[in-house]
C-alpha positions in Angstrom: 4.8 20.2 -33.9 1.7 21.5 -31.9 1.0 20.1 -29.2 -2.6 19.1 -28.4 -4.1 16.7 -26.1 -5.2 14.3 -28.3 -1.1 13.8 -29.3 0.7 15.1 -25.9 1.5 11.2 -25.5 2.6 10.7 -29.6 5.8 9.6 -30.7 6.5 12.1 -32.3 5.7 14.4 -29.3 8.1 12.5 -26.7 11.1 12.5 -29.9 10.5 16.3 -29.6 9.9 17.3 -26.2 11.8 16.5 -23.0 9.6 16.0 -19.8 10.1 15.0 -16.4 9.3 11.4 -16.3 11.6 11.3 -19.9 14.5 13.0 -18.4 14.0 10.9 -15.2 13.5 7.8 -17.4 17.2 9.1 -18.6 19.0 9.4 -15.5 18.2 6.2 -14.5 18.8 4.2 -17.4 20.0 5.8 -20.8 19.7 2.7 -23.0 15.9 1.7 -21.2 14.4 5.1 -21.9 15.5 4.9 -25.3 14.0 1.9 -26.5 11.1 3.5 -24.9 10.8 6.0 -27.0 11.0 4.3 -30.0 8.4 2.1 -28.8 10.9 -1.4 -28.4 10.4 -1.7 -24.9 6.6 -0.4 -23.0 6.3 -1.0 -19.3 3.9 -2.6 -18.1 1.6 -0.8 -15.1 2.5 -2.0 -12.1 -0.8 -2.1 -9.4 0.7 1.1 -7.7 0.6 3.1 -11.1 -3.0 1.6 -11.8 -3.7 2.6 -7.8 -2.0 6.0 -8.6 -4.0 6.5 -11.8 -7.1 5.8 -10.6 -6.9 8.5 -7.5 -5.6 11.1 -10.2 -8.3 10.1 -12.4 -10.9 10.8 -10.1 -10.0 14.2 -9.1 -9.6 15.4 -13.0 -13.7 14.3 -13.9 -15.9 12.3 -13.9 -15.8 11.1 -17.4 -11.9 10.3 -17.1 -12.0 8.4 -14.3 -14.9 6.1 -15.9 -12.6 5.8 -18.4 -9.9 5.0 -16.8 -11.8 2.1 -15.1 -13.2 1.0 -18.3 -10.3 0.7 -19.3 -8.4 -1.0 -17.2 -11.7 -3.3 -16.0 -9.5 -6.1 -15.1 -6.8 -5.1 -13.0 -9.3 -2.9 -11.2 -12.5 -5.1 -9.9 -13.0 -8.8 -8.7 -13.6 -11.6 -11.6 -16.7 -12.5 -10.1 -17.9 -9.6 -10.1 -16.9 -8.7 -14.0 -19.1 -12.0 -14.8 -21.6 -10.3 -13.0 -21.6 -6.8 -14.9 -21.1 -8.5 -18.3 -24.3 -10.4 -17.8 -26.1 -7.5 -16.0 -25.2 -5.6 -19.2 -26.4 -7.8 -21.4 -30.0 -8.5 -19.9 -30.0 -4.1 -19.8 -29.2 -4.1 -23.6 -32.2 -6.7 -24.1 -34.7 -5.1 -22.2 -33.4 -1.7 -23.7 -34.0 -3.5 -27.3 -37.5 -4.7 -25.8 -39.4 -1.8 -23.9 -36.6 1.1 -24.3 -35.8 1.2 -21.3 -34.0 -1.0 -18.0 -34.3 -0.2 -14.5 -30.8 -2.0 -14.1 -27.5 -0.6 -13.6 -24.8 -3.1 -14.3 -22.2 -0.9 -13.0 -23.5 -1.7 -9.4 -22.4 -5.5 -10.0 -18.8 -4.3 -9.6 -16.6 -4.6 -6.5 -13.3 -2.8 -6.3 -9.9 -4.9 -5.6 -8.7 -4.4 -1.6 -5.7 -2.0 -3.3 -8.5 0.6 -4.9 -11.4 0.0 -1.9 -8.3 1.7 -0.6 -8.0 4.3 -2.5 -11.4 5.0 -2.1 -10.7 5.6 1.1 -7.4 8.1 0.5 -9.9 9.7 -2.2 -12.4 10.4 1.1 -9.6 11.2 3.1 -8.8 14.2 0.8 -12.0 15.3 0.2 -13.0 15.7 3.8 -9.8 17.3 5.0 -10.6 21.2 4.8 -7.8 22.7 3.7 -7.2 19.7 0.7 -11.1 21.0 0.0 -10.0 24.2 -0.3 -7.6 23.2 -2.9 -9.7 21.1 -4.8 -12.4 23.9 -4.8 -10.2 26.0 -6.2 -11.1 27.5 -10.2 -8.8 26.2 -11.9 -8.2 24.0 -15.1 -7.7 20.0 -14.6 -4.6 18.4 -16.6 -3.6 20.9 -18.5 -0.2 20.8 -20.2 2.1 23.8 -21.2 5.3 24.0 -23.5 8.8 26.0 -22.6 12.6 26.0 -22.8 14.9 24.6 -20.1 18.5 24.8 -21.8 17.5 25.5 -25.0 15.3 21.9 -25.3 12.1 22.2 -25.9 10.0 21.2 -22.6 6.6 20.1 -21.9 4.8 19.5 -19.0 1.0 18.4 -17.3 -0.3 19.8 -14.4 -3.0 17.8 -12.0 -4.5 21.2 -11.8 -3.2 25.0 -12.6 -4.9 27.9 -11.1 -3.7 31.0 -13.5 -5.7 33.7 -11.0 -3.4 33.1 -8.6 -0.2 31.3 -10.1 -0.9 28.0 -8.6 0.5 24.6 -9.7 -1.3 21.7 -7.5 -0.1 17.8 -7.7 -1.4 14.9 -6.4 0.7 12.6 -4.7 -0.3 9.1 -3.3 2.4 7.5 -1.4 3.4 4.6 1.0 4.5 6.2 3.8 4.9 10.6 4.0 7.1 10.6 6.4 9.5 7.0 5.9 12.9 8.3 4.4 15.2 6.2 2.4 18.8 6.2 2.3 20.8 7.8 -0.3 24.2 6.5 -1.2 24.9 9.4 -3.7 24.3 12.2 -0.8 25.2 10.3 1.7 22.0 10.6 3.8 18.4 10.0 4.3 15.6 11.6 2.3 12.6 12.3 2.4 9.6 11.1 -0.2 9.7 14.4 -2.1 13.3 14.2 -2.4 14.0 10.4 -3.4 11.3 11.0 -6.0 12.8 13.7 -7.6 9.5 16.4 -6.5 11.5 19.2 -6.2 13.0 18.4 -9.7 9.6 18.8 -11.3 8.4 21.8 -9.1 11.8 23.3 -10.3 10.6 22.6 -14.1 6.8 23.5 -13.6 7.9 26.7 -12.2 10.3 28.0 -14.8 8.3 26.4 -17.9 4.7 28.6 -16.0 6.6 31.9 -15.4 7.9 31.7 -19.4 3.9 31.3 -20.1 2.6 33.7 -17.5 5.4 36.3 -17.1 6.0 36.4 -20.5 10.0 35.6 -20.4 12.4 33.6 -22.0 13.6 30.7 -20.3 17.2 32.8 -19.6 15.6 35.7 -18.3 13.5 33.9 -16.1 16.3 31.5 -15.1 18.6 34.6 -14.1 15.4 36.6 -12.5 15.3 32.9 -10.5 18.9 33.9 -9.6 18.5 36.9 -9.0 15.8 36.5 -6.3 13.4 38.6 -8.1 11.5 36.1 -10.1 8.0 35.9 -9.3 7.7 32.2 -8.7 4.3 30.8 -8.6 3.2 28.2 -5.9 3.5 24.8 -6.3 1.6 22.2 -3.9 1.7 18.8 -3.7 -1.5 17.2 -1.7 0.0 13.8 -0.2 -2.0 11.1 1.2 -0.8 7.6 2.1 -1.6 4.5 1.2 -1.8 3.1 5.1 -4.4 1.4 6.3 -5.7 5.1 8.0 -4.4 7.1 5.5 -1.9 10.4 6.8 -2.5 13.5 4.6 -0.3 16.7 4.2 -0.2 19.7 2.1 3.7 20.6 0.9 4.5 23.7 -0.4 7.6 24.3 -2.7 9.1 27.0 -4.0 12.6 26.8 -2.5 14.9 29.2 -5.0 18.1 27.4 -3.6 16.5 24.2 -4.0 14.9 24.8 -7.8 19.1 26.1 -8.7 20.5 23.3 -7.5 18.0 20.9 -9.8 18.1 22.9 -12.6 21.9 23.4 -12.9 21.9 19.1 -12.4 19.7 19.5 -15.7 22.3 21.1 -17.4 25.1 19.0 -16.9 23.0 16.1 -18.3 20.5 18.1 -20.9 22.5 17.6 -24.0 24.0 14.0 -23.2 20.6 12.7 -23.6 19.3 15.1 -26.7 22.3 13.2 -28.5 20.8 9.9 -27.3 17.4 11.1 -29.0 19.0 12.4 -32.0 21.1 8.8 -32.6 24.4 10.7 -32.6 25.5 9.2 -29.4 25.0 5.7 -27.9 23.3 4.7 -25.0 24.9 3.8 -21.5 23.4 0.8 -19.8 22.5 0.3 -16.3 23.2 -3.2 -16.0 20.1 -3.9 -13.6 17.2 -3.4 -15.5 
């Protein structure tokens, strides 16, 4: 199929494509992810996805994060003050009906939840930190998605913002804590946010699935170029901010080639496991906790 934005989120398009949060959604539990993608089991968005969403939102336009908000109007201001923007809205319509015009804004009856007043605040913290600025002044193309091969699977993938002059791949990151660590009982050790998350797993993906489109390769030359040490990999960034009280900020750059191997090889050992899963020629495993 072609992939658009109107259907990157499809059925069809998650049956065939792999992506991050799918192959993630994999690792963690086979038989979960599965009835996710034939639609038998949705998630529903925790407050730290919403909080997550609506910072994203903001930084892609305008219009999409008044969408966003619109859409999730709820979870996202105060009941009072919903009651109070309905009925704003509805004296506007009248007088609208009436004269033509309103000199009310029923918008301006709503009052954000503490947990997006918050990220308000991480949204100012980013904005008036210069080098984040720099970043976000940057000309280059919000949300925009891009097709490859990893292993022979089909790959897609969104970026928060892609800066093809200069072969940058930016990502927004709101998190607890940027420097807490957490303990893992695979490596035996502590790690940090990017790794628990699996960051350096994605930049590893972004960066392979970008140089096929930019550099004009196939995902095995690029791959042994990668190996090689003569790829030209573009940058990838993630702008962190926190969601303390006085939120911490920090620009990460990755681009480790060790790093991106070592993910990329995981992929493999897993890669076709789970295309057997999607195909129904192999059966789930279950995690027993979720």
């Amino acid at each position: 199929m072609l992939l658009t934005n109107d259907n990157y989120y499809s059925p069809e398009a998650d049956m065939e494509y792999m992506s991050c949060s799918q192959y993630q959604g994999f690792k963690e539990c086979e038989a979960k992810q599965l009835a996710k993608l034939q639609r038998r089991w949705v998630d529903k968005p925790s407050q730290a996805f919403l909080v997550g969403n609506f910072f994203h939102s903001y930084f892609e336009s305008r219009e999409a994060h008044q969408e966003f908000c619109q859409a999730n109007i709820d979870e996202i201001y105060t009941k009072t003050s919903i009651k109070n923007y309905y009925k704003a809205l509805d004296v506007a319509e009248k007088e609208i009906a009436i004269s033509g015009k309103t000199d009310i804004n029923p918008e301006e009856e709503l009052e954000l939840k503490a947990p997006f007043e918050q990220a308000v605040t991480m949204i100012k913290t980013v904005e008036n930190d210069p080098l984040m600025k720099t970043f976000l002044d940057m000309n280059g193309k919000n949300e925009m998605f891009m097709t490859g091969e990893i292993f022979g699977t089909k790959w897609r993938m969104k970026m928060d913002k892609y800066v093809p002059d200069m072969r940058i791949i930016i990502d927004y990151k709101t998190v607890s804590n940027i420097w807490e660590t957490t303990y893992s009982t695979e490596k035996n050790m502590r790690l940090s946010f990017v790794e628990t998350y699996g960051y350096i797993f994605r930049a590893a993906i972004y960066s392979l699935i970008e140089a096929q489109n930019a550099l004009g390769l196939t995902f095995d030359e690029a791959y042994k170029q990668l190996q090689d040490d003569t790829l030209n990999i573009a940058n990838f960034f993630l702008l962190c901010v926190s969601k303390q009280e006085y939120p911490d900020k920090e620009v990460l750059r990755m681009n480790n080639r060790n790093e991106y191997i070592y993910e990329l090889e995981a992929i493999k050992k897993n890669l076709h496991r789970y295309n057997m899963i999607k195909e129904g020629r192999m059966l789930p495993k279950r995690c027993g906790q979720c």
